[in-house]
Every structure is written in structure tokens, then in C-alpha cells.
Residue frames relative to the residue before (quaternion, step in Angstrom):
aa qw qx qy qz dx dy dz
X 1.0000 0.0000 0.0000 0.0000 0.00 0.00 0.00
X 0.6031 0.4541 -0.4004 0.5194 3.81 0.86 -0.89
X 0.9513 0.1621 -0.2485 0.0835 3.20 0.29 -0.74
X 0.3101 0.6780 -0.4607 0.4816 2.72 1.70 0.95
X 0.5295 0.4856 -0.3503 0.6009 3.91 1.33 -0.50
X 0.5043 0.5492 -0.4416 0.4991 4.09 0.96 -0.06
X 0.7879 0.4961 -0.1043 0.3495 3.53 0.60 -1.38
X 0.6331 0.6244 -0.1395 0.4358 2.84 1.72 -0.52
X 0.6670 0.3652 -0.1915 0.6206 2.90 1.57 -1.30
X 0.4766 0.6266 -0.4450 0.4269 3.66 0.81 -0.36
X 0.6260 0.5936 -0.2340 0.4484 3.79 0.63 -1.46
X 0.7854 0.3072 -0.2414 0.4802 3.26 0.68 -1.52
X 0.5640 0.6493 -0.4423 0.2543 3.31 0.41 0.02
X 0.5686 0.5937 -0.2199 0.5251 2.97 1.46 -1.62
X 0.8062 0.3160 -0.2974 0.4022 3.75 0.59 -0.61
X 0.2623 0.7071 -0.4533 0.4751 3.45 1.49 0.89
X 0.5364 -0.5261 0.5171 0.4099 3.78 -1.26 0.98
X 0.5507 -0.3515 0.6430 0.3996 3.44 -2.17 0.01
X 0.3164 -0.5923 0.6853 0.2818 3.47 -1.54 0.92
X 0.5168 -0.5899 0.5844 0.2083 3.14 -1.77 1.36
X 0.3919 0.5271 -0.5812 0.4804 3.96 0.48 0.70
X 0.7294 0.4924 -0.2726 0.3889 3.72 0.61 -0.86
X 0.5723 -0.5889 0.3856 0.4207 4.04 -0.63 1.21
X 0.2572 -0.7290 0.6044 0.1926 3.60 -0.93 -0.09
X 0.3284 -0.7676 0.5449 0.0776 3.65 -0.69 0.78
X 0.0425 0.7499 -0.6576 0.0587 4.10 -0.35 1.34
X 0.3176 -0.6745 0.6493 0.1504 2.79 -1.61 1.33
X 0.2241 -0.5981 0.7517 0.1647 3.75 -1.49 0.85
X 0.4235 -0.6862 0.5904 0.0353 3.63 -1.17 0.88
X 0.4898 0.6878 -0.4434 0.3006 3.95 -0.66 0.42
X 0.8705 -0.1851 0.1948 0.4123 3.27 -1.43 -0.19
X 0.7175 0.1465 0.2800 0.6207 2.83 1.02 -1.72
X 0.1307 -0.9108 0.3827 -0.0828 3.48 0.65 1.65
X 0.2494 0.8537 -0.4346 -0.1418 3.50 -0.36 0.26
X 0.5845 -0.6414 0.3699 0.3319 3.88 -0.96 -0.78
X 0.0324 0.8016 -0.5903 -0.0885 3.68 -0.37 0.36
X 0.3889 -0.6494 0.6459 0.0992 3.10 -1.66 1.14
X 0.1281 0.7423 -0.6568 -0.0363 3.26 -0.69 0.94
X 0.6628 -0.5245 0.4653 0.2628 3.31 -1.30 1.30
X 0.5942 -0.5033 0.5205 0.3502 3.43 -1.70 1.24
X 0.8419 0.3107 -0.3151 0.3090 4.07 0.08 -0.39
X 0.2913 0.7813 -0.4947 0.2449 3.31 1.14 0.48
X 0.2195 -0.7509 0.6184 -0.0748 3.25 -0.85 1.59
X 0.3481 -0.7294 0.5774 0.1155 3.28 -0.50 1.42
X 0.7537 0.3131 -0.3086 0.4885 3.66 -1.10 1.50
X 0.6313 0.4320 -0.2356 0.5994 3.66 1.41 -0.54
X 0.4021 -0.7729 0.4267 0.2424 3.39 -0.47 1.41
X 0.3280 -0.6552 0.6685 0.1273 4.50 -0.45 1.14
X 0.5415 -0.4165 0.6949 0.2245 3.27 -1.86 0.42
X 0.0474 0.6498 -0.7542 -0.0818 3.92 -1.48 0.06
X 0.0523 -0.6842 0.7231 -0.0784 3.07 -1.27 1.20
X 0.4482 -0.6717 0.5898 -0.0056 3.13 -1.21 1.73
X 0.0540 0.6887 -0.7154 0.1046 4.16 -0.68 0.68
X 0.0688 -0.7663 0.6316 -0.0954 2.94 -0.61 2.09
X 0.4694 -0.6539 0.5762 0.1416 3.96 -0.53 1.05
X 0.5937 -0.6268 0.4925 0.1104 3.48 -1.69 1.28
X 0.6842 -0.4419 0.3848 0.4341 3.79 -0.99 0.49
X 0.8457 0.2409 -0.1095 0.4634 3.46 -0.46 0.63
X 0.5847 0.6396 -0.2302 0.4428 3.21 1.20 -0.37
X 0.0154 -0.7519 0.5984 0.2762 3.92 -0.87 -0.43
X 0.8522 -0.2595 0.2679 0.3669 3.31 -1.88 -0.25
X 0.8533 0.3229 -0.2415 0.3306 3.46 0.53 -0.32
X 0.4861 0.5077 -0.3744 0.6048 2.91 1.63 -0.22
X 0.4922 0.6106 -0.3766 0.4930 4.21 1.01 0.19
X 0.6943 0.4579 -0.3079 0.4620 3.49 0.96 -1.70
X 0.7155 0.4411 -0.2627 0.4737 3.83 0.90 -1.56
X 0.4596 0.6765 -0.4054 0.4085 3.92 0.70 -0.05
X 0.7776 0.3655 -0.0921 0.5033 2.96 0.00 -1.94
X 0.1018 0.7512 -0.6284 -0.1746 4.08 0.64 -1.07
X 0.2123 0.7501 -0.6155 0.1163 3.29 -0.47 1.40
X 0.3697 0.8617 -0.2726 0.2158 3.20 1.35 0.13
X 0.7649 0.4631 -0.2118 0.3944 3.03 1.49 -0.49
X 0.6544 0.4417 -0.2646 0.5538 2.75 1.97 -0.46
X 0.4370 0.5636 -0.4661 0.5236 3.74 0.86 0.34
X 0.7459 0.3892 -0.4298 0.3278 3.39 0.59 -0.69
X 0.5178 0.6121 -0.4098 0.4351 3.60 1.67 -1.14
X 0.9388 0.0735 -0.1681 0.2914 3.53 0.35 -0.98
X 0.6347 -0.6507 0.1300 0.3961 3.34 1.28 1.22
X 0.1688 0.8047 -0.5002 0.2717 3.62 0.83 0.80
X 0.1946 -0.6814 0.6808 0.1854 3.53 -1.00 1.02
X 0.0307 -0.8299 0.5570 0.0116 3.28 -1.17 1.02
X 0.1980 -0.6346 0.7446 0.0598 4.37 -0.46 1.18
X 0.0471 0.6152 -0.7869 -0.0086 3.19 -2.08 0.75
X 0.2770 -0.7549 0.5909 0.0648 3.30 0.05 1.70
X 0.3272 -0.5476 0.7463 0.1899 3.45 -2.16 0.38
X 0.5008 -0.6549 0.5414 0.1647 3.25 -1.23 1.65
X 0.4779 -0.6269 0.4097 0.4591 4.37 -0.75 -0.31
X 0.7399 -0.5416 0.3693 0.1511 2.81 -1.21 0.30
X 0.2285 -0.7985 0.4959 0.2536 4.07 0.57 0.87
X 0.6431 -0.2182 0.4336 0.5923 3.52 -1.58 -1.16
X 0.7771 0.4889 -0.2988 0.2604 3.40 -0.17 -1.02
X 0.3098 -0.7930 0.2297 0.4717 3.00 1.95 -0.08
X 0.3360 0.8156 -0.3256 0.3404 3.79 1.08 0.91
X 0.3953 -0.7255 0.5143 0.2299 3.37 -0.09 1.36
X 0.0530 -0.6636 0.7276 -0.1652 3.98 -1.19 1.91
X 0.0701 -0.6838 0.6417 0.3402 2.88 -1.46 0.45
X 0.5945 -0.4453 0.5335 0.4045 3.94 -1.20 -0.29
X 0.1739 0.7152 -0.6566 0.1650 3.51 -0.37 1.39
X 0.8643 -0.1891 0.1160 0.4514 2.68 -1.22 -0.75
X 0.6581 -0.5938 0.2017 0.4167 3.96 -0.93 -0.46
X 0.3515 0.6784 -0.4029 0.5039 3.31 2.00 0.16
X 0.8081 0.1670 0.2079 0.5253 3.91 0.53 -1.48
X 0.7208 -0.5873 -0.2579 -0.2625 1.30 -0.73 2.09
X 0.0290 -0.6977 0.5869 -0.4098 3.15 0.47 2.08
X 0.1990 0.7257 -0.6460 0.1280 3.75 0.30 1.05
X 0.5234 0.7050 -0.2815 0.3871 3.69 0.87 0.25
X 0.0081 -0.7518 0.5845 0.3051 3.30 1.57 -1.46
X 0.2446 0.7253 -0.5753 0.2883 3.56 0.03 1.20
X 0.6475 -0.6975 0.3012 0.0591 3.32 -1.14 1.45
X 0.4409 0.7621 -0.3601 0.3084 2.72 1.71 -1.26
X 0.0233 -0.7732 0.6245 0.1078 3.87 -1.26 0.63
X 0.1357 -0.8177 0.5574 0.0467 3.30 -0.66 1.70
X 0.2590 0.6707 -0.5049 0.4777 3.19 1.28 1.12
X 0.5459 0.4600 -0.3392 0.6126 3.51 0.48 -1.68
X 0.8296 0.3605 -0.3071 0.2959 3.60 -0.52 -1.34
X 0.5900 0.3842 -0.4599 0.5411 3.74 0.30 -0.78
X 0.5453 0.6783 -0.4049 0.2803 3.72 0.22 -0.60
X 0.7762 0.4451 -0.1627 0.4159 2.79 0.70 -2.15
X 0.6294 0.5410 -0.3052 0.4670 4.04 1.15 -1.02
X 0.3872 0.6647 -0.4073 0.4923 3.73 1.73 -0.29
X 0.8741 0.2236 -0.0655 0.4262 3.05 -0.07 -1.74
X 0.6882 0.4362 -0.3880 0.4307 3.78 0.82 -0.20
X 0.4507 0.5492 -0.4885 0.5065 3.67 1.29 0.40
X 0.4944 0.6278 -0.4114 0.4385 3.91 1.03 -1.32
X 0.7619 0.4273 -0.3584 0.3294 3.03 -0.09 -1.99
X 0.7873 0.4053 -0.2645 0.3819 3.55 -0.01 -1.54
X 0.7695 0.0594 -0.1229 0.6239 4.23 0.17 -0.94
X 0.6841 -0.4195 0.4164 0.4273 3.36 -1.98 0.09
X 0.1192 -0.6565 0.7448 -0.0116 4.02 -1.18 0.44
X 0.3786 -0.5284 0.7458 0.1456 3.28 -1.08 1.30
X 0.1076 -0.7072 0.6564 0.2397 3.72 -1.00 0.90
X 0.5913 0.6145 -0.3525 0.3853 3.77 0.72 0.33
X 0.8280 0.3493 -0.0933 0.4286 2.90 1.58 -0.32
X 0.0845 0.9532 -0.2042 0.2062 2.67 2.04 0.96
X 0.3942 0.8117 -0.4130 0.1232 4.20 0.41 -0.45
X 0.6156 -0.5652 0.5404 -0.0978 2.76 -2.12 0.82
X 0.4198 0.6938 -0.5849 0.0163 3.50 -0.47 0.63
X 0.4989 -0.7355 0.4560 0.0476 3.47 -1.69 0.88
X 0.1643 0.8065 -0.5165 -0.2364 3.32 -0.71 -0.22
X 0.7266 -0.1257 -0.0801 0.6707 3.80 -0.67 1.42
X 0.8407 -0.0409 -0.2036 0.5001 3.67 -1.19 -0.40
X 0.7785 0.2439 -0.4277 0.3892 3.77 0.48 0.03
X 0.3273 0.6350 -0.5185 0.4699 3.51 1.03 1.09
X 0.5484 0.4360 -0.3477 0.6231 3.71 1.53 -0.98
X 0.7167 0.5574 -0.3555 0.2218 3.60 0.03 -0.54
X 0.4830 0.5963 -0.3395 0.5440 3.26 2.06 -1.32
X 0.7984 0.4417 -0.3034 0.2745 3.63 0.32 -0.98
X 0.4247 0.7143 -0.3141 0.4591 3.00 1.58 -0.44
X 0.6516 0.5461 -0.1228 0.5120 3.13 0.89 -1.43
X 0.8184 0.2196 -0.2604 0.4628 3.64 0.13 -1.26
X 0.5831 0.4817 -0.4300 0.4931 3.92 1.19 0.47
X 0.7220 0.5125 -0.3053 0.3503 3.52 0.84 -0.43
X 0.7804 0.1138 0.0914 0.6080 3.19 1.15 -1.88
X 0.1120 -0.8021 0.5750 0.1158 3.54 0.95 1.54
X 0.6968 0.6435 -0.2223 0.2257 3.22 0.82 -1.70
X 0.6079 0.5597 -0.2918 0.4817 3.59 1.57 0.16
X 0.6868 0.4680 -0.0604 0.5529 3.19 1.39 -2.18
X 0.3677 -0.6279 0.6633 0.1749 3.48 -1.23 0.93
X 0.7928 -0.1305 0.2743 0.5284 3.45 0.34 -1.77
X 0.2458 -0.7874 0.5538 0.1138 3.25 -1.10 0.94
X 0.2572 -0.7426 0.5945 0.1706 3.74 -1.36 0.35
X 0.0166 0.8931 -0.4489 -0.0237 3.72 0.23 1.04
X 0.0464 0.8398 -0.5379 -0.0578 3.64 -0.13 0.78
X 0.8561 0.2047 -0.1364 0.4545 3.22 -1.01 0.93
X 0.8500 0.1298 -0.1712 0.4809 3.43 1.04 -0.02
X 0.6605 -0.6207 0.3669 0.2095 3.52 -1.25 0.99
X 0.3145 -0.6590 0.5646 0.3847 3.29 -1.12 0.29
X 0.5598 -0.7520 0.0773 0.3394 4.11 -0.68 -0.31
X 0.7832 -0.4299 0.0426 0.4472 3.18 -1.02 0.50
X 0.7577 0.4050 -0.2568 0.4427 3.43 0.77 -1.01
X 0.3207 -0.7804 0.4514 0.2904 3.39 -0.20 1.11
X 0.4842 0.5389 -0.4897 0.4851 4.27 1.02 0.28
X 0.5853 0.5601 -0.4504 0.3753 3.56 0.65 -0.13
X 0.8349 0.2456 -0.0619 0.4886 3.23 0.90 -0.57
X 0.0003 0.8554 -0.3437 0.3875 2.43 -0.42 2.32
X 0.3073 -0.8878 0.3398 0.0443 3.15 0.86 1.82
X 0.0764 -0.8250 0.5297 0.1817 3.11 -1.23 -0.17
X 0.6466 0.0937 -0.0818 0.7527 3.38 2.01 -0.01
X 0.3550 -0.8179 0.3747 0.2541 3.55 -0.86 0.89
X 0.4071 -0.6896 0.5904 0.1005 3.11 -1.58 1.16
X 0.4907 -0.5461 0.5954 0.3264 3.93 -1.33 0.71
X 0.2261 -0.8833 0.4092 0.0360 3.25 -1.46 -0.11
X 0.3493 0.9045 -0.2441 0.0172 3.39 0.22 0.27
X 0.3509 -0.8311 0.4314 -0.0083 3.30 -0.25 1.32
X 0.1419 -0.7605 0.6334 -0.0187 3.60 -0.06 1.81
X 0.3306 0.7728 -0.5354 0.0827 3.80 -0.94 0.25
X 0.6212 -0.5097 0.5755 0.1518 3.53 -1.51 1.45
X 0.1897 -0.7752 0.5733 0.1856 3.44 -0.99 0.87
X 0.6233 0.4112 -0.3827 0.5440 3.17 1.81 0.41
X 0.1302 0.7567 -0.6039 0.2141 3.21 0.70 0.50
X 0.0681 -0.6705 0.7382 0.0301 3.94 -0.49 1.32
X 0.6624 0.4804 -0.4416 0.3680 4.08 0.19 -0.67
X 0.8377 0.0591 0.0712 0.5382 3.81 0.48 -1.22
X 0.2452 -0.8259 0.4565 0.2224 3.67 0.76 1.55
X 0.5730 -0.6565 0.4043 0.2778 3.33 -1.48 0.28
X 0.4330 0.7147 -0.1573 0.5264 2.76 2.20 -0.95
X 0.3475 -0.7047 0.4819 0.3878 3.39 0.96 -0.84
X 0.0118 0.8214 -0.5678 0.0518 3.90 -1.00 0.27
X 0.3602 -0.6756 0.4697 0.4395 3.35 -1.18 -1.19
X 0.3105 -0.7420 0.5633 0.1889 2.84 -1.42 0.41
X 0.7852 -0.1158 -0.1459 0.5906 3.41 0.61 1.69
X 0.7311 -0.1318 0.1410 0.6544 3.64 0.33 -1.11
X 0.7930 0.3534 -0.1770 0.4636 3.53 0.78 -0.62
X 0.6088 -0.6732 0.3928 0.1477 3.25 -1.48 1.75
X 0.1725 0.7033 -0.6720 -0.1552 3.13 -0.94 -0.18
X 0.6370 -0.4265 0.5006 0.4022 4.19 -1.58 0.63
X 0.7278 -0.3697 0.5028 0.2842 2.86 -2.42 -0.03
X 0.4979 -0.6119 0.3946 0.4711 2.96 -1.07 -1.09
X 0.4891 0.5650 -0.3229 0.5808 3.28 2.16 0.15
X 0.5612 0.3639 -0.5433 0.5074 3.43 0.75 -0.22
X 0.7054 0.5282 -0.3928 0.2629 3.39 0.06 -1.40
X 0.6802 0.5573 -0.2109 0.4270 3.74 1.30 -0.30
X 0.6353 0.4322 -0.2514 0.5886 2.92 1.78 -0.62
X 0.5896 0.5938 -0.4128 0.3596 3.27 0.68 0.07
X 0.8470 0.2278 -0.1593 0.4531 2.88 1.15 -0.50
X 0.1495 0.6354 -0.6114 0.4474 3.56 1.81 1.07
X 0.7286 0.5232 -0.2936 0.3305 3.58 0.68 -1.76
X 0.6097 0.5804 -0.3150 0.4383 3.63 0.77 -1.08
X 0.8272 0.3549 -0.1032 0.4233 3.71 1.09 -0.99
X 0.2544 -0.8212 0.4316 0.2733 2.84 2.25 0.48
X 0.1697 -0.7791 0.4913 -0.3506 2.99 -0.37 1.84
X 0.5390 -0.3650 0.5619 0.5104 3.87 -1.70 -0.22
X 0.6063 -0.5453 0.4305 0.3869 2.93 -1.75 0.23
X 0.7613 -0.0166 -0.0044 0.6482 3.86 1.22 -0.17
X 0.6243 -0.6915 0.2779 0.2341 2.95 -1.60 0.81
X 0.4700 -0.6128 0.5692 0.2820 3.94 -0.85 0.11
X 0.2860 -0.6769 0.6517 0.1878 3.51 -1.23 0.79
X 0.2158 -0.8502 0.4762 0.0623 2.98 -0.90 1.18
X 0.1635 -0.7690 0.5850 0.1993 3.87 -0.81 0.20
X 0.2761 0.2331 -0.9283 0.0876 1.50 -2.17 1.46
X 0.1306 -0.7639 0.5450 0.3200 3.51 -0.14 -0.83
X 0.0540 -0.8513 0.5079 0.1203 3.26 -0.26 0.90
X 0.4707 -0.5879 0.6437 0.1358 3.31 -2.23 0.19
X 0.0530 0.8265 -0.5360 0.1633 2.68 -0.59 2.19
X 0.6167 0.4638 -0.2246 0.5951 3.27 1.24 -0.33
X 0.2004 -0.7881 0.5686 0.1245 4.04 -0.49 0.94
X 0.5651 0.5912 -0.3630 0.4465 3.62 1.57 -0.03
X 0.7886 0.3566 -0.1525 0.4771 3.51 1.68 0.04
X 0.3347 -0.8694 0.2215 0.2882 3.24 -0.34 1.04
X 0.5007 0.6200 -0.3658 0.4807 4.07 -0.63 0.65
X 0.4220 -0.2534 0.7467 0.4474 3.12 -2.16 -1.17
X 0.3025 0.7511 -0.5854 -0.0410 3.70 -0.65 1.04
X 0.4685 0.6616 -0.4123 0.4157 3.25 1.16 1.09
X 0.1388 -0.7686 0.6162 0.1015 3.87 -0.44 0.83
X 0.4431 -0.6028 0.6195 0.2376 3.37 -1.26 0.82
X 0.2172 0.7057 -0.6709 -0.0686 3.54 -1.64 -0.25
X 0.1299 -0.8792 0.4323 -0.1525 3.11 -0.39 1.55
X 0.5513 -0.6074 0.4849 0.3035 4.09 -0.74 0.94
X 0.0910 0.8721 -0.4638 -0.1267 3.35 -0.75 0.09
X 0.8100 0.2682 -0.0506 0.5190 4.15 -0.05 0.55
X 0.1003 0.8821 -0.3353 0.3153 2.26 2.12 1.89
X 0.4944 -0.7757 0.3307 0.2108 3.63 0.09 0.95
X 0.6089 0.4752 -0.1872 0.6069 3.57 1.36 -1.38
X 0.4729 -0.6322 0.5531 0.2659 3.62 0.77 -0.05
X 0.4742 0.5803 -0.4378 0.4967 3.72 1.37 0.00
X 0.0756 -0.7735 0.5744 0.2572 4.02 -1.25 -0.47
X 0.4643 -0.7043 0.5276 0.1003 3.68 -1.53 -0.26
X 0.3524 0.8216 -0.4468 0.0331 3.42 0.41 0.46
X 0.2465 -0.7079 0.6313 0.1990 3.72 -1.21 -0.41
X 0.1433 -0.7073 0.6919 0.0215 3.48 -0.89 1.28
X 0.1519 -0.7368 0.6569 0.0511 3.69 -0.61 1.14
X 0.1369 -0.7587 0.6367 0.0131 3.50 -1.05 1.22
X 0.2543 -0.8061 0.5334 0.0306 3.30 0.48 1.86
X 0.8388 -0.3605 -0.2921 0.2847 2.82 -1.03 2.08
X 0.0675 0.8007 -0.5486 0.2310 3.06 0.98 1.44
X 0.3783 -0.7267 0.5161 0.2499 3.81 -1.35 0.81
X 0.8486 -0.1234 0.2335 0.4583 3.52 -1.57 -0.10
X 0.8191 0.0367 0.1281 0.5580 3.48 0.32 -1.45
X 0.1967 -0.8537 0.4547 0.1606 3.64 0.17 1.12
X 0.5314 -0.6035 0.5248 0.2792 3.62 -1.19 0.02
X 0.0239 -0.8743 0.4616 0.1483 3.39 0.67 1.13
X 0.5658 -0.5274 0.5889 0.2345 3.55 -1.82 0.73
X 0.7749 -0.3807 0.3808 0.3312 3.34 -1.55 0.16
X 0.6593 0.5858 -0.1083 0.4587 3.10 1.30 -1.35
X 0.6792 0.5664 -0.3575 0.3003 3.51 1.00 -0.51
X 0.5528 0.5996 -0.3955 0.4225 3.32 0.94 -0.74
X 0.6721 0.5281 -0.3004 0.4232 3.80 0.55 -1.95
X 0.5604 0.5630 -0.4029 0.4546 3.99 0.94 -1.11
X 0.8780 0.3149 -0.2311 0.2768 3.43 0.13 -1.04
X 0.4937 0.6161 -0.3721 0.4881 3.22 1.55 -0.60
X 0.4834 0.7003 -0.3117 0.4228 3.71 1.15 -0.93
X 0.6721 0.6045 -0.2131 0.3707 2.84 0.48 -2.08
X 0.8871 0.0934 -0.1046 0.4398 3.34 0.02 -1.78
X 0.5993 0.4675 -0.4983 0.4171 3.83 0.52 0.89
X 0.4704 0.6039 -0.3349 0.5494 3.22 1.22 0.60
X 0.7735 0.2099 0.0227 0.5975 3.32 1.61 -0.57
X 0.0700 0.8769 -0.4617 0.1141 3.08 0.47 1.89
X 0.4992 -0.6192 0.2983 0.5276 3.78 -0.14 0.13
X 0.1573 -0.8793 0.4492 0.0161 2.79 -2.13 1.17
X 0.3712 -0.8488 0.1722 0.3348 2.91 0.13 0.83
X 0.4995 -0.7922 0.2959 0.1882 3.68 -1.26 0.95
């Protein structure tokens, strides 16, 4: 008898509404459909952060959302978050169009500009979007993409989070027009996308110090960056603080530049508890300014 009165109440429960405390998932419809997550306290009329989680070569959107785990903190501090799906190559392998290092082995037309754009402005249209508080994170080819982005369409992107991947080699290629924050996560064992910089077939891409100095310079900056303390723990597959900060400092645009090294950290680290809060940190700390 109890435990059929267990089953019962169990049943009815399941046929109980979702509690509104819980985030809510909206589908946008189109060519190129995706999902936004909007946090359980979204207040319609009160401008929200939007944060963009762009997925690695080969990879897709959801294997981006469970990666990054930002989910819990978006909900604490009401953040509207989309993790788009890059297209689909020959090999049949979700890429996005970044830079020329990553990872457009196809020469394919496709513009995930237009597109990251369009999920910009069709979030706007429908809930409130802080446009100041706009941002980007990547992993490896969609780390090339963030830069893409925060060189192409500065005027959208406040601040970007690039992990694993570079912005591009030729520093004329990148060519703001309103400054963007920066940050540059990278594995000193990175064998897929050296830190050192390399290629990736015929085409270069920078370190991760150039790729930082480039854009100390862009944000007229110090002449070089400062190590900073703490040291933080981002990787739970290593043991310690085995990340060092290095950071721009007496950045004119009021933008900044920094580089977290994850000393011998791999391609795709094993993030800690700690990683999500760091970056969320990172880019609400760095809303857009104007130039």
C-alpha cells in the first residue's frame, strides 16, 4: 500500500506544471534555427546581458552549452544565453567561418557574421538586451570566430572570451572600429592549436601573447602586460592554482587585454567549479565603451 501511495504521488507530480524558478528554453525558427535560455528572472523591459557560446570544429551546440557550464550562473545573475550550431562542411562537420587559420577548409561562403548578427538582433527584437553588454565566448575554432567578431563588428561585441583559439595572423586584418575587452584562455599543452602559435595546414595563426598584444595595442595600452595575482584554478584535471593571469594595464579605450595561461593545460581543459564564475566575472566587468 505505501508503495503504491509512492507511485502515485510520484506520477502526480510529474503531471504538475514546470516551476517558473526553472530557466525556460525559446525556440527562434529560420534557415538556421536556434535556442535561447532565458533565466527564471528575466524581467521584461530591464535591459539582460546575452552571451553567445560558440562550439569547436567538429563539435555542435550542445556539447558547447555542457562544456562551457554557464548555466548556473546566468541563471543567478539573469543572463540570456543562445549556443548556435556552426554549418556543416564536406566531411559533414559542424565549422564556423573565422579567421583563415580555422576553420573554413572548404572555402565556403557561408557568413557567420550575417548569422551571429542576425541571433544579435532577433534576441533585441523579441526580449530586452543590454546593447552594452553584449559578449562572445569560443572554444578553439569558435574562439577564431569571437575574434573575428570582436575585429569585424566591434560596434556590437563589448568583450570576448577566446579559448583555445587565436585571433589572426596579420595584424591589418583586424580592424576595429569600437573597442572590445579580451580574453585569451590557453593550454600550454595545447598539441591541436599551439600556444606558441603555428599552422594549421598552410595557414598561420599567432601565439597567445601576440594575439594579446595585439590587442593591448588596439586598446592603446602599457607597453606590456603585468602578471597578476591571484592565480587561479581552472582546470580540475590539475593540481593547485595552475593558471597565471597577465593583464594590459593603462588601457586608454577604457577596453582591456588579458591572457590566462593554463600551465600544462590541454586543447580542451577539464574545467573546475571555478571556471565558469571567472569568466562570467571577466565579461561583466567589461561592458562596452564607447570610443
Amino acid at each position: 500500500m505505501i508503495r503504491a501511495r509512492f507511485t502515485l504521488a510520484v506520477l502526480l507530480l510529474s503531471l504538475l506544471p514546470i516551476s517558473q524558478s526553472q530557466a525556460a528554453d525559446v525556440e527562434f525558427p529560420g534557415e538556421r534555427p536556434f535556442t535561447l535560455v532565458l533565466p527564471s528572472n528575466y524581467q521584461p523591459g530591464i535591459p539582460a546581458p546575452l552571451i553567445i557560446g560558440l562550439h569547436g570544429y567538429t563539435a555542435e551546440s550542445p556539447y558547447a552549452q555542457s562544456y562551457f557550464e554557464l548555466h548556473k550562473i546566468a541563471e543567478q545573475k539573469g543572463i540570456l544565453t543562445v549556443y548556435p550550431s556552426g554549418s556543416k562542411d564536406s566531411n559533414g562537420y559542424l565549422f564556423w567561418n573565422a579567421t583563415p587559420a580555422c576553420c573554413n577548409f572548404d572555402s565556403s561562403t557561408v557568413d557567420d557574421e550575417a548569422y551571429l548578427l542576425s541571433i544579435i538582433n532577433s534576441v533585441s527584437k523579441d526580449y530586452a538586451v543590454d546593447p552594452a553588454r553584449i559578449y562572445i565566448v569560443g572554444h578553439s575554432n569558435g574562439g577564431f570566430m569571437a575574434h573575428r567578431m570582436a575585429c569585424n563588428q566591434s560596434d556590437r561585441i563589448a568583450a570576448i572570451v577566446s579559448l583555445s583559439g587565436m585571433t589572426y595572423s596579420n595584424p591589418k586584418s583586424c580592424k576595429p572600429t569600437s573597442p572590445v575587452s579580451v580574453l585569451q584562455i590557453h593550454g600550454t599543452n595545447d598539441t591541436v592549436i599551439s600556444y606558441t602559435g603555428g599552422y594549421l595546414f598552410s595557414s598561420a595563426y599567432p601565439s597567445a601573447r601576440k594575439t594579446i598584444d595585439l590587442w593591448g595595442k588596439i586598446n592603446q595600452c602599457g607597453k606590456k602586460p603585468y602578471r597578476v595575482l591571484p592565480r587561479l584554478d581552472l582546470d580540475r584535471k590539475l593540481s593547485g592554482a595552475e593558471t597565471t593571469v597577465m593583464r594590459y594595464k593603462g588601457c586608454k579605450t577604457g577596453a582591456t587585454s588579458e591572457l590566462w595561461t593554463i600551465n600544462k593545460g590541454k586543447h580542451s581543459p577539464e574545467f573546475s567549479a571555478k571556471f565558469a564564475d571567472s569568466v562570467v566575472g571577466f565579461l561583466l566587468s567589461h561592458p562596452k565603451k564607447s570610443a
